[in-house]
C-alpha positions as CSV (number, residue, x, y, z in Angstrom):
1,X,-149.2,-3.2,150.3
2,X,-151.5,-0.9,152.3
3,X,-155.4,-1.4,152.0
4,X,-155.0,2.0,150.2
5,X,-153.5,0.6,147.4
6,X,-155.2,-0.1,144.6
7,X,-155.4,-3.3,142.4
8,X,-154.1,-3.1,139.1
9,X,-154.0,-7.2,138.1
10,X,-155.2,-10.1,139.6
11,X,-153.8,-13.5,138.5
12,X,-155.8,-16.6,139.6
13,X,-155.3,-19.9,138.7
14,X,-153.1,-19.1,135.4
15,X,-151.5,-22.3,133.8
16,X,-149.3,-22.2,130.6
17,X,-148.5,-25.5,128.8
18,X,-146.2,-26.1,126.1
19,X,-147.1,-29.0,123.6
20,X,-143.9,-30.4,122.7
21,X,-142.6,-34.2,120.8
22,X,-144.9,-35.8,119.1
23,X,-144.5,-37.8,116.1
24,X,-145.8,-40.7,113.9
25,X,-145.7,-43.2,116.6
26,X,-145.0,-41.3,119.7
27,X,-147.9,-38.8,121.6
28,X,-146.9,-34.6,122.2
29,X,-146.3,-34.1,126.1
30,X,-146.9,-30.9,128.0
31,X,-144.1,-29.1,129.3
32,X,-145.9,-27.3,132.1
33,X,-144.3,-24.2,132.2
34,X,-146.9,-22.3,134.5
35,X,-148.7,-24.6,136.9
36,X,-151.2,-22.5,138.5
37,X,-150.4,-18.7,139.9
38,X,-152.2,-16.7,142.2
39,X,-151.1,-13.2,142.9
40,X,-151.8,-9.7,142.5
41,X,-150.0,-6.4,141.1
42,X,-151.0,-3.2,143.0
43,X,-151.1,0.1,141.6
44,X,-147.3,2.0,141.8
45,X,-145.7,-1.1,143.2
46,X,-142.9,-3.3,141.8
47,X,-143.7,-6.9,142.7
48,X,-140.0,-8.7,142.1
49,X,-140.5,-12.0,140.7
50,X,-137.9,-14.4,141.6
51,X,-136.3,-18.1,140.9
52,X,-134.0,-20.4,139.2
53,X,-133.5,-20.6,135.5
54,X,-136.5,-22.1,133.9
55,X,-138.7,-21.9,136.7
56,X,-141.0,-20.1,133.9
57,X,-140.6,-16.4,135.6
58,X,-140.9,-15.4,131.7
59,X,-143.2,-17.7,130.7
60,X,-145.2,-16.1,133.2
61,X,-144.8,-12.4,132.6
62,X,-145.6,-13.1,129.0
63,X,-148.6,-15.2,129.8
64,X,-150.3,-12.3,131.9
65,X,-149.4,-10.0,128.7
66,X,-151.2,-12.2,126.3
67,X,-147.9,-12.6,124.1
68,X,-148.9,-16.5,125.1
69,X,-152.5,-17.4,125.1
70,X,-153.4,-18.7,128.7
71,X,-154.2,-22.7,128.9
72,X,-155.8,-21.8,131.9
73,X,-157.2,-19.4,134.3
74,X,-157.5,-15.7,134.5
75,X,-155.9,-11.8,134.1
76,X,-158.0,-9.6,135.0
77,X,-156.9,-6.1,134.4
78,X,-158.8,-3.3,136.0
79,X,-161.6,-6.8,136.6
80,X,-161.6,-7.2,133.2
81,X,-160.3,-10.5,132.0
82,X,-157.4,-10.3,129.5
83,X,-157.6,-13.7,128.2
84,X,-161.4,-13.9,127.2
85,X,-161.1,-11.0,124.6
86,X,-159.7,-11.0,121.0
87,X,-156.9,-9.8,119.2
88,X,-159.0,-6.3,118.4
89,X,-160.5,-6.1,121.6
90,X,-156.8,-6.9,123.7
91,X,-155.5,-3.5,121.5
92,X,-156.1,-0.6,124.2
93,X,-154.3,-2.9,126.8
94,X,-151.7,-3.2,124.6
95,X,-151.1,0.5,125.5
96,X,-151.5,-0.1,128.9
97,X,-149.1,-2.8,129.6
98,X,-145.9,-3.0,127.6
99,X,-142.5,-5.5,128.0
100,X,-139.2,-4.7,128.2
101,X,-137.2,-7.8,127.6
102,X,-134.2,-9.4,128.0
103,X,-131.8,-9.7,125.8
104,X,-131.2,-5.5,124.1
105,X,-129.5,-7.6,121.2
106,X,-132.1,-9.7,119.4
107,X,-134.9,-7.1,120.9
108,X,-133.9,-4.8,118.3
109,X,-134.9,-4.8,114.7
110,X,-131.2,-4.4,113.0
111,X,-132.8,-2.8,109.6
112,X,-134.4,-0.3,111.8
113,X,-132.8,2.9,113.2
114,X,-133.3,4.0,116.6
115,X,-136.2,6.5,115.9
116,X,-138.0,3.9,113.5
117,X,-137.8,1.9,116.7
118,X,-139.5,4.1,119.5
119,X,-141.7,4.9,117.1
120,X,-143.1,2.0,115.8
121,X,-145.5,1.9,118.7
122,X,-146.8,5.2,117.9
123,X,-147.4,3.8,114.3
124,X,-150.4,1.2,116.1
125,X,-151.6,2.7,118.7
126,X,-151.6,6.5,117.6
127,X,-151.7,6.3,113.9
128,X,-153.0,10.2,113.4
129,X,-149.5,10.9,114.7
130,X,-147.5,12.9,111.7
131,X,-144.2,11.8,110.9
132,X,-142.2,14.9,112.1
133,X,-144.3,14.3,115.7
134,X,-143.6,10.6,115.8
135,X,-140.0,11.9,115.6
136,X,-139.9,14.5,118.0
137,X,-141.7,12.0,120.5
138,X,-138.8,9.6,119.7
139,X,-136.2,12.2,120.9
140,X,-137.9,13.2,123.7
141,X,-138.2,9.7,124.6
142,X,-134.3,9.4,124.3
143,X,-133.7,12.2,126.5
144,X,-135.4,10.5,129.2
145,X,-133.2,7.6,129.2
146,X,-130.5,9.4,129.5
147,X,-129.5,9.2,125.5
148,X,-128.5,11.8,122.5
149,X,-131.3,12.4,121.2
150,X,-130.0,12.8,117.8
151,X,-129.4,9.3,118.3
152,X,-132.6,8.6,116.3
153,X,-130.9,8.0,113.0
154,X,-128.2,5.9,114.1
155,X,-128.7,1.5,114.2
156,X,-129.1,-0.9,116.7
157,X,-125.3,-2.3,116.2
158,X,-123.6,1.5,116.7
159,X,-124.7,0.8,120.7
160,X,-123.6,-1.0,123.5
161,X,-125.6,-3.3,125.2
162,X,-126.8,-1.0,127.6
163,X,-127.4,1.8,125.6
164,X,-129.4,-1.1,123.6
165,X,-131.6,-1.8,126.6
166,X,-132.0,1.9,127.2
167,X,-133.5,2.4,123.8
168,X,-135.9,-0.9,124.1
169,X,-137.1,0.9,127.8
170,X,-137.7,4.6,125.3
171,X,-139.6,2.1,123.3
172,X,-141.8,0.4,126.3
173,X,-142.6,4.1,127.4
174,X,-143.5,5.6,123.8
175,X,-147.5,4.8,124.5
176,X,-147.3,5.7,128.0
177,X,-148.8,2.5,129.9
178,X,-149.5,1.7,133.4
179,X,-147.9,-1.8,133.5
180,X,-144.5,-2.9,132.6
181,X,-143.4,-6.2,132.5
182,X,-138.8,-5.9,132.9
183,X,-137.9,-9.5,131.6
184,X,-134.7,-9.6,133.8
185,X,-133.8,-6.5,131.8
186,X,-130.5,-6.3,133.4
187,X,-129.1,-9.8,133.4
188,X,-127.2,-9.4,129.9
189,X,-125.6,-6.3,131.2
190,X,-121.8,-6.0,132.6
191,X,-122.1,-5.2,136.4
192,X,-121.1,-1.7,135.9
193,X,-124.4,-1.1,133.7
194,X,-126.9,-2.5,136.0
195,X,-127.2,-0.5,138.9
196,X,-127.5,2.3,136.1
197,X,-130.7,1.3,134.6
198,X,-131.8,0.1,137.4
199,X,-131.2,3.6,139.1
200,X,-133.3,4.7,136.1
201,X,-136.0,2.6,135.8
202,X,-137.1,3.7,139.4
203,X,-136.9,7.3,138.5
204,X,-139.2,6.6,135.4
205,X,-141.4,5.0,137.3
206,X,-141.5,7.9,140.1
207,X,-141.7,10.4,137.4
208,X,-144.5,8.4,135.5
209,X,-146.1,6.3,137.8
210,X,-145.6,3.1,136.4
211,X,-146.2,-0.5,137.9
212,X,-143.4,-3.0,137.3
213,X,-143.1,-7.3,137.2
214,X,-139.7,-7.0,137.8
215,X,-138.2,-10.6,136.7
216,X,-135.2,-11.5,137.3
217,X,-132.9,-14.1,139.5
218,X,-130.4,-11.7,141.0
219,X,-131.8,-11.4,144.5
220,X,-129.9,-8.7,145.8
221,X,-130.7,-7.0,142.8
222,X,-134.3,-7.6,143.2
223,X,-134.6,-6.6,147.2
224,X,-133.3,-3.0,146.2
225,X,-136.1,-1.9,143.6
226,X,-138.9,-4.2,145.1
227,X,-141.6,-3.3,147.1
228,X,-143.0,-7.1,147.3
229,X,-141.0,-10.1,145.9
230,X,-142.4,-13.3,145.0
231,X,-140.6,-17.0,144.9
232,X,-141.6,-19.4,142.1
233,X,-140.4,-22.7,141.6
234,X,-141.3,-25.3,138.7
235,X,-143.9,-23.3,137.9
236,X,-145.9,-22.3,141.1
237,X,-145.7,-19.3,143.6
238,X,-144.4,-20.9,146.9
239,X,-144.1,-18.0,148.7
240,X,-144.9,-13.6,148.5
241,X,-143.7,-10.8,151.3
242,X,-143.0,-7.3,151.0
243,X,-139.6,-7.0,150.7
244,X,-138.1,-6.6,153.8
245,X,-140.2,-9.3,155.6
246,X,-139.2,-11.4,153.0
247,X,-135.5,-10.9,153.3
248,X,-135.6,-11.0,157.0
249,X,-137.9,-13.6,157.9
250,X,-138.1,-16.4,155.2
251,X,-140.6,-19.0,155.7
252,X,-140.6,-21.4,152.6
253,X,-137.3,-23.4,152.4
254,X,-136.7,-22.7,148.8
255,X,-136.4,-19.3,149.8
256,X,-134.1,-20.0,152.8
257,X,-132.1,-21.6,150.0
258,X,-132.1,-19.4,147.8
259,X,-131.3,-16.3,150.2
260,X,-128.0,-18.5,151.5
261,X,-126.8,-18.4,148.2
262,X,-126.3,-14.8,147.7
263,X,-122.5,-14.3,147.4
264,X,-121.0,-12.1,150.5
265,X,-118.5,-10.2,149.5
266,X,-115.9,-10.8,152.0
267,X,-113.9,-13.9,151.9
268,X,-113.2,-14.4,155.7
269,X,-117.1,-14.6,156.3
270,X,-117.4,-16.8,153.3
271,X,-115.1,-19.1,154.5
272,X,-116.6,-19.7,158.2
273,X,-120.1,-19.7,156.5
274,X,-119.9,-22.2,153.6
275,X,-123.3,-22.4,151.7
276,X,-125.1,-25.4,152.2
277,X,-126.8,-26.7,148.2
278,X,-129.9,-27.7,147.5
279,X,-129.3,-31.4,146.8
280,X,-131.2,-33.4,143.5
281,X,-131.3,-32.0,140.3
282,X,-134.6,-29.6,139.5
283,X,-137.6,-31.4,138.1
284,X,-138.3,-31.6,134.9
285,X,-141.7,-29.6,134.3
286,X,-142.2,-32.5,132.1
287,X,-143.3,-35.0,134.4
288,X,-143.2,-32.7,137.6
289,X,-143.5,-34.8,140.6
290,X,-146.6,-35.5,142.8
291,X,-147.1,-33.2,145.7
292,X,-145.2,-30.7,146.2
293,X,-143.3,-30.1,144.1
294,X,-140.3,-28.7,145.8
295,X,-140.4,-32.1,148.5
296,X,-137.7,-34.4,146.3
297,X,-135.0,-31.7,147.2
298,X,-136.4,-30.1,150.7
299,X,-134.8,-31.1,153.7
300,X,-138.0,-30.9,156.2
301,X,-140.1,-32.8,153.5
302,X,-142.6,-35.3,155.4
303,X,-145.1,-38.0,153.7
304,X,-148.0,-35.4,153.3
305,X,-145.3,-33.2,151.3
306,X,-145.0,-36.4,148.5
307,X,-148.3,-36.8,148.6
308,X,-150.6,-33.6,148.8
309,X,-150.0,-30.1,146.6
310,X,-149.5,-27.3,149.5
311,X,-152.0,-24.9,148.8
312,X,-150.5,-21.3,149.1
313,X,-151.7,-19.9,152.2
314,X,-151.4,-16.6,154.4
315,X,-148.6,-17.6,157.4
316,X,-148.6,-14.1,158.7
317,X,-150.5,-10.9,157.2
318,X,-150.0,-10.1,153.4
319,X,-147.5,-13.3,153.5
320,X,-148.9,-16.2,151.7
321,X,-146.7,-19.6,151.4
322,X,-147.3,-23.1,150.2
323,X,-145.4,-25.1,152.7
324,X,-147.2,-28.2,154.7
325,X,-144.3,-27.5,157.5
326,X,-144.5,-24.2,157.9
């Protein structure tokens, strides 16, 4: 991003940790979901966040919402710091940062219709709102997703699943925030569906100027609505870029792997370029292993990378990574 830009969120040093086991005889050990990130969000952008399953991408964009309470570090929004406050004083950044999650069939309250659902916000955040206004607000808000708006009285099950995620984006944009957090929002969507709301989510955020996290582990999907994408493996940031650098020029080789395994859709190329795997198995965040934590399955790993935690630093300008042999 340009120096022009301005900072929206500032992550340092945020850690998540997961007691978990436990019992008469046996001690709880940490699952260490997040193991220390350092980024920032800039206002208007869409920072892609990328990675294998249960790398803790989620773990992370809930963290920075304050849906999990922080083990460590910091969010500051606007400089002020998200995780020192309370449950009162955390209510007008509720309104400024919202979620839309994954899965647009357990997101969605079953007993409630569509309206009841868009509205609900409004009910918390705006509770002078009438009933007849709260309704209105609810159609309007259909309407901009591209839905009936008389939908309102209809229930959850009378939709598809992207119609479903449609209605939970109407309900992350009922008290107009700044920040949304898309939990790979389109990875429970057939094919056909996801360029659609993806096509959509970048006209609402042209149209309201919106900031996105945009989560999710389909990297061609990711490097068309990105304007910077981030890697994370077992818990850490290992590498950030604008898009295009990133795509272009990897530096990190988790992100070399990663990029080589995008499917190319044409079999004749496919064929002469065979994907080369990542060998071992991911580790578990458990007991993750000393050093880096990426060096049991990298192929230019040296002794310092089993012994010393890469600190992530700038390779190039605005292009951070944590690699000892880069």
């Amino acid at each position: 991003m340009g120096s022009e830009a301005k900072k929206l969120l500032k992550i340092s040093g945020l850690k998540k940790h997961f007691a978990t086991g436990g019992g008469l005889l046996r001690k709880k050990k940490l699952v260490q979901a997040v193991n220390g990130l350092d980024f920032e969000i800039f206002e208007g952008e869409t920072l892609g966040l990328v990675g294998e399953s249960g790398c803790g991408k989620s773990t992370a964009g809930r963290t920075i919402l304050q849906l999990y309470q922080a083990t460590e570090g910091s969010v500051l929004y606007d400089d002020v710091d998200l995780t020192k406050l309370n449950k009162q004083e955390l209510l007008p950044y509720r309104r400024k940062m919202q979620i839309i999650f994954q899965d647009p069939y357990s997101s969605l309250n079953p007993r409630l219709t569509v309206g009841s659902t868009i509205s609900e916000p409004l009910l918390i955040h705006q509770p002078e709102m009438k009933k007849k206004e709260r309704l209105e607000a609810g159609q309007a808000l259909l309407e901009k997703v591209n839905l009936d708006p008389s939908f309102v009285n209809r229930f959850p099950h009378e939709f598809s699943g992207g119609q479903r995620q449609r209605i939970g984006i109407a309900r992350a944009l009922a008290v107009k925030p700044d920040f949304i957090v898309c939990d790979e929002p389109i990875s429970a969507l057939d094919v056909s569906v996801q360029a659609q709301v993806v096509t959509l989510l970048e006209d609402l955020q042209s149209e309201f100027q919106l900031t996105y996290l945009f989560i999710a582990h389909d990297l061609s999907m990711v490097r068309h609505i990105s304007t910077r994408v981030a890697v994370m493996y077992l818990g850490k940031i290992v590498e950030i870029a604008d898009r295009d650098e990133l795509y272009e020029k990897p530096l990190h080789p988790y992100t070399k792997a990663l990029l080589a395994a995008i499917p190319v859709p044409d079999p004749v190329y496919a064929k002469k370029h065979p994907v080369k795997q990542l060998e071992g198995e991911v580790p578990s965040p458990l007991n993750p292993p000393k050093g880096c934590f990426f060096s049991p399955r990298c192929p230019l790993a040296q002794k310092i990378c089993f012994e010393q935690s890469p600190p992530l630093e700038e390779k190039g300008p605005g292009h951070p990574v944590a690699c000892h042999m880069v």
